[in-house]
N, C-alpha and C positions, 0 to 999 in steps of 0.2 A: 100469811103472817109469820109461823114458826120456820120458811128458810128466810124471812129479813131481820129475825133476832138471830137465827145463827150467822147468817152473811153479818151482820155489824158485830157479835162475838170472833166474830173468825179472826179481823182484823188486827184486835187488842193483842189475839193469842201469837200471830206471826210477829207484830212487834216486839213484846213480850223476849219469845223465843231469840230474837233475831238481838237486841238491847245488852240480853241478860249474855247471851255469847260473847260478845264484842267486849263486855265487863269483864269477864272472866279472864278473857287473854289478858287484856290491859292490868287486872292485880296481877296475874301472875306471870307477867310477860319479864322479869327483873330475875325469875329463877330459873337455873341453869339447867335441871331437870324437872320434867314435866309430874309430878305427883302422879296416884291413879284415881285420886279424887277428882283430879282436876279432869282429869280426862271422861270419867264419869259425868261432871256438872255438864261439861261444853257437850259430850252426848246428849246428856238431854236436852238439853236445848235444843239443840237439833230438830230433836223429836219432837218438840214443840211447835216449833216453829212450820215443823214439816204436818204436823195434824191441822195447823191451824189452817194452811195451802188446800190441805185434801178439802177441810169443811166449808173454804172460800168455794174451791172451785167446784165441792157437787151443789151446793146452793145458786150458783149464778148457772149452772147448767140446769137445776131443776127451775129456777126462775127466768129464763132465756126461752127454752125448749116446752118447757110444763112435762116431760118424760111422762111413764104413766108408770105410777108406782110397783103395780103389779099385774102380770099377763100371766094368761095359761102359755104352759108348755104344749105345743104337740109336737109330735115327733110319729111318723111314718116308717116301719121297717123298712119300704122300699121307698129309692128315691122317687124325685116326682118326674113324670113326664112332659114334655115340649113338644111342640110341631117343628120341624126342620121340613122345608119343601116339600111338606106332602105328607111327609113321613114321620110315626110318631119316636120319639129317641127318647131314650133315660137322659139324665144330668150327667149319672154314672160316664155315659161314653160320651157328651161334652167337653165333661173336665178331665176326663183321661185324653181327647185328642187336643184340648189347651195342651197337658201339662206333659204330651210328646212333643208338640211343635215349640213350645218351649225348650226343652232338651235337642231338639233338631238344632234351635236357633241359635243356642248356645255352643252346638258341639262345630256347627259350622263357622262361628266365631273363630271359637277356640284354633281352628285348622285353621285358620287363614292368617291369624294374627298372632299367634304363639306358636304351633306345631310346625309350620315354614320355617320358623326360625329356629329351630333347634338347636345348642349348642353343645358340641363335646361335655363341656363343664358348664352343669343345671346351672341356674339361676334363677330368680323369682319366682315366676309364673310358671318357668319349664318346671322348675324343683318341685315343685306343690303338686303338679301335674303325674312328674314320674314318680313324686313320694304316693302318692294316689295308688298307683297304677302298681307298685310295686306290693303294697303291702296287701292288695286283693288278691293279688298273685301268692305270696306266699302264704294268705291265709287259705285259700281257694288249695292249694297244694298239699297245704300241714293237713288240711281236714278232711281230702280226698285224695290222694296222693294220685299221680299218674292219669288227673283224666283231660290231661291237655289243655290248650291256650283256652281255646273256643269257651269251656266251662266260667274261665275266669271273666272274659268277656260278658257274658250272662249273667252273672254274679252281680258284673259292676254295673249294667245297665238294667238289672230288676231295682236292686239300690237304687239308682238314681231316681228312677218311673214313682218307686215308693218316696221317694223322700219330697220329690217335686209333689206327688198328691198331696202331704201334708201339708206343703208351702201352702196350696190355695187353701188350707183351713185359715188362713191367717186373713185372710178377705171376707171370713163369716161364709164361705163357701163348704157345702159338703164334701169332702175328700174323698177319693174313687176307692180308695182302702176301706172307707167307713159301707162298703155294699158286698154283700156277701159272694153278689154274682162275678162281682170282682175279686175278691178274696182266693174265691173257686179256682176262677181262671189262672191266679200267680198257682196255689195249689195244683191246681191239674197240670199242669206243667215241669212243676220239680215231680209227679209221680210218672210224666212220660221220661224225663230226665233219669230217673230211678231206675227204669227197664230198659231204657235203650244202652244204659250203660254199664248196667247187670248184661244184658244181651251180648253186648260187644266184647266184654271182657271174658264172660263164660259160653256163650253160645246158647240157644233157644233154651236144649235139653239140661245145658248146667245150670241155666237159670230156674231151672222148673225142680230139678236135682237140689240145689240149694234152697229152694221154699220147701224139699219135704226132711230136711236136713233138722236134728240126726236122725230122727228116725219118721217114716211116713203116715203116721199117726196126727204128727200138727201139721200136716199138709194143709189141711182146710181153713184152720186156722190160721196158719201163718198169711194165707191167701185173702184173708178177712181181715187181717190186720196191716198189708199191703193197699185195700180196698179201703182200709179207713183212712189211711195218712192223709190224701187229700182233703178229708173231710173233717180231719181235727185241726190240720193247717190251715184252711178254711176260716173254719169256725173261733178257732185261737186270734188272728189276726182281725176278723172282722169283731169279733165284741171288745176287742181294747180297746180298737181305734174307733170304733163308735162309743164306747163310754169314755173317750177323751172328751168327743163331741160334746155328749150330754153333759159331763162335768159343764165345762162353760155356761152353755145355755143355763145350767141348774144355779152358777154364779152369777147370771146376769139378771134371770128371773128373782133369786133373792133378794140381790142390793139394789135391786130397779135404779132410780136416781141416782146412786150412791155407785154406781160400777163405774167408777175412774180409777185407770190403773190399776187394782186388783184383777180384772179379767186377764189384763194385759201379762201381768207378771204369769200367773198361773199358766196365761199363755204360752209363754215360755217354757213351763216344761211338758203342757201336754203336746203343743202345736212342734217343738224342736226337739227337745230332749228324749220325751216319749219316742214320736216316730222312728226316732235314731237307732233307740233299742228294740221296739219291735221289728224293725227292719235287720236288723245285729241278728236277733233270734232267727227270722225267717229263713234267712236265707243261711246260718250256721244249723240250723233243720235238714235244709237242702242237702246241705251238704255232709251231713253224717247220713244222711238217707241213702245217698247215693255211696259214699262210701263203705256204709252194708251190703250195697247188693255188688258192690265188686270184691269185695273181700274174698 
C-alpha cells in the first residue's frame, strides 16, 4: 500500500517540477539577462522534478520485482571456488584469464586495424595510441631513469591487466585485484624487478654492498625491509580494492529497493576513478622501488 501512495505522489511531484519550470522561462523569457534567482527557481525545479522520477521509479521497481528490502551481507576473504574439467580453480584466475583474453582481443584489433595503418602525422586513433605510449614512457624514465624499453612495456601492460580487473567490477563481478593472492603476485614481481635490476646495474656484490650501505649495521634490516615491499604492496592494493567492493555491496544492502542510480554513480568512482589511482600508485611504487636499487 505505502509504494501505491508514493507511485500516485510521485507523479503530482514530476508534473509539478516539470510545469513550474516551463513557467519560469515563459515570465522570464522577455529579459535580456538571466537573474540568479531565476536561475535558482528553474534549479530547483529540476530537482523536483528529478526526485519525483527517482520515487516513480524505485516504487514501480519495488512493486514490479517485490526486491527484498533487506539482505545479509557475506563476504568471504577468499574468493569462491568452481570446477573447471576436473579441476578445482579460484574465480581469481577465471577473471584474470577473461580480462587477459580481453586485452589479447583488443590489442590484436588494435594491430590489424590501426597499427597497419600508421601514419607519419598521428591522427585519431593512431594519436591516442602514441599519446599513450609516450607518456608511459616518459613517466617510466623520469621515475627510473635508464632502465630501458622493456620496463615501460611492463609498466603499460600491468596497467592495463589492473584496470581491465576493475572493468569486470562493473558486472557485479569480483575483480582479480580484490584477492590478495593476486595482489602478491603484481607485488612479487616488481620485488623480482627490483633485484634483477639492482643486479644488472651494480653486480651481485654491489647489490649486497649497497643493502649494508653506509654502514653494515642496517644490513639486516635493510634486508627485512626489502623482504617487506612485496608484502606491504600486497597488502595496500588488495584492502582498497576490496573495500571499494564492499562500499557498494554496503550501498546496496542499505537502500535495498531504493538502489537506483546511486550505486551506479558511486560506481563511478570506486569501479573507474578509484582503480585508476590505485593502479597510478602501484606501479609509481614500482618504480621508485626500482629506481633505489639502481641508484
Amino acid at each position: 500500500m505505502v509504494n501505491w501512495i508514493l507511485l500516485g505522489i510521485s507523479i503530482p511531484v514530476i508534473l509539478w517540477g516539470y510545469f513550474w519550470r516551463r513557467r519560469i522561462i515563459a515570465v522570464y523569457a522577455s529579459d535580456i539577462e538571466t537573474t540568479k534567482k531565476t536561475k535558482r527557481l528553474k534549479t530547483l525545479a529540476i530537482m523536483i522534478a528529478v526526485i519525483g522520477v527517482y520515487i516513480m521509479l524505485t516504487r514501480l521497481i519495488s512493486i514490479i520485482f517485490h526486491p527484498e528490502e533487506h539482505f545479509d551481507l557475506e563476504f568471504s576473504l577468499w574468493p569462491e571456488r568452481v570446477e573447471v574439467l576436473g579441476f578445482s580453480l579460484s574465480v581469481t584466475i577465471i577473471y584474470t584469464w577473461v580480462a587477459m583474453a580481453l586485452l589479447i582481443i583488443a590489442s590484436i584489433l588494435l594491430r590489424l586495424t590501426i597499427v597497419n595503418r600508421f601514419e607519419e602525422l598521428p591522427r585519431g586513433a593512431q594519436n591516442i595510441i602514441e599519446t599513450v605510449a609516450e607518456a608511459v614512457g616518459k613517466y617510466t624514465n623520469a621515475q627510473a631513469h635508464g632502465t630501458g624499453e622493456f620496463l615501460c612495456s611492463y609498466i603499460l601492460s600491468i596497467a592495463s591487466l589492473m584496470l581491465m580487473s576493475a572493468f569486470l567490477e562493473l558486472f557485479r563481478l569480483r575483480p582479480p585485484t580484490a584477492d590478495i593472492t593476486m595482489t602478491f603476485a603484481l607485488a612479487f614481481m616488481t620485488f623480482i624487478f627490483i633485484n634483477v635490476y639492482g643486479v644488472r646495474r651494480k653486480g651481485g656484490i654491489g647489490r649486497l654492498k649497497s643493502l649494508a650501505s653506509p654502514t653494515p649495521v642496517v644490513f639486516v634490516f635493510r634486508v627485512i625491509s626489502e623482504i617487506a615491499i612485496p608484502i606491504s604492496m600486497a597488502c595496500r592494493l588488495f584492502g582498497n580494492m576490496l573495500g571499494g567492493m564492499i562500499v557498494i555491496d554496503l550501498l546496496y544492502m542499505a537502500l535495498g529497493s531504493n538502489a537506483v542510480g546511486i550505486p551506479s554513480v558511486a560506481g563511478l568512482y570506486f569501479n573507474v576513478f578509484h582503480p585508476m589511482m590505485q593502479t597510478f600508485i602501484f606501479i609509481t611504487l614500482t618504480l621508485t622501488f626500482i629506481n633505489e636499487a639502481i641508484e
